[in-house]
C-alpha positions as CSV (number, residue, x, y, z in Angstrom):
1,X,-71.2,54.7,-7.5
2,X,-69.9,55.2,-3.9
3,X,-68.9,51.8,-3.5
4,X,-66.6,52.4,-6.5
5,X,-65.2,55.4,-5.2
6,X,-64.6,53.6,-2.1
7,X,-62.8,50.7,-3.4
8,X,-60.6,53.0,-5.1
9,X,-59.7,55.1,-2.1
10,X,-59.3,52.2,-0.1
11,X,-57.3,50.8,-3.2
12,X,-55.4,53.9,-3.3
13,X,-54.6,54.0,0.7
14,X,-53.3,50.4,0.5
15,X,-51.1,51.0,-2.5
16,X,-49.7,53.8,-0.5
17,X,-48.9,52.4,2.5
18,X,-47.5,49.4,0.8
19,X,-45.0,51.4,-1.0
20,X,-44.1,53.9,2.0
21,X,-43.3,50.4,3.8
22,X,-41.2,48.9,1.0
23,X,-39.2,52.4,0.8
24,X,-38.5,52.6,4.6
25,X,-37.5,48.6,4.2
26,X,-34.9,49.7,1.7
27,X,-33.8,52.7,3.6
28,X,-33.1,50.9,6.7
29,X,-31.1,48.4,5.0
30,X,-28.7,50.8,3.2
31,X,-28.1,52.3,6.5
32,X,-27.3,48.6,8.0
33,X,-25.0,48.5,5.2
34,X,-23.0,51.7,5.4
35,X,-22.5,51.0,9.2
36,X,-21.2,47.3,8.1
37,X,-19.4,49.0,5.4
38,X,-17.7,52.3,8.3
39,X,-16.9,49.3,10.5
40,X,-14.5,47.4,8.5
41,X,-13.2,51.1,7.4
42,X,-12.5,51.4,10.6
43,X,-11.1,47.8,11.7
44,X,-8.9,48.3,8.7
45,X,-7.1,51.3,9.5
46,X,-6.7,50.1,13.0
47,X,-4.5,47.4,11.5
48,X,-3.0,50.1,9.1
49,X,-1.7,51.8,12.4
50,X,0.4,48.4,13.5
51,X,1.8,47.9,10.7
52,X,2.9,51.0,10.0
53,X,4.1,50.8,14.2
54,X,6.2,47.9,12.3
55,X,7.5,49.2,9.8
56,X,8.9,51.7,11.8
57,X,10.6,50.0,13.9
58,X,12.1,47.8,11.2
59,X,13.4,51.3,9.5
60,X,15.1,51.9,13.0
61,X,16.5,48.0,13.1
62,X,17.9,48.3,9.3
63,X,19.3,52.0,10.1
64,X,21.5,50.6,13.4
65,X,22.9,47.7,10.6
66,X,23.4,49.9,8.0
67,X,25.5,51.7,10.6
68,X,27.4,48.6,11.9
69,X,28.2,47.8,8.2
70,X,29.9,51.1,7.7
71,X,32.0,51.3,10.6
72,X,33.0,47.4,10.0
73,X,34.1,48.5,6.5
């Protein structure tokens, strides 16, 4: 009868361990993922910032011809 018992502790402690394993797998992975994910967040407002340094200094460009055209006409 002990030697059931055992088996199903020993059962029990690998069943355990098993699925603490599998749920720290998974956890590290999503947090691989949200720091892939916050990266390219990051890369793409960078690129938001120079195109928006662009588009700025197009405003200024078209506001100097806009004020050529108007003291031509």
């Amino acid at each position: 009868m002990a030697e059931v018992f055992g088996a199903v502790g020993i059962f029990a402690f690998v069943t355990t361990v098993i699925t603490v394993i599998i749920v720290q797998i998974g956890a590290t992975v999503r947090a691989r993922a949200a720091l892939a994910r916050e990266d390219e967040y990051r890369k793409i407002a960078s690129s938001g910032q120079g195109i928006e340094r662009h588009l700025g200094e197009i405003n200024e460009r078209l506001a100097a011809i806009e004020k050529v055209l108007k003291t031509v006409e």
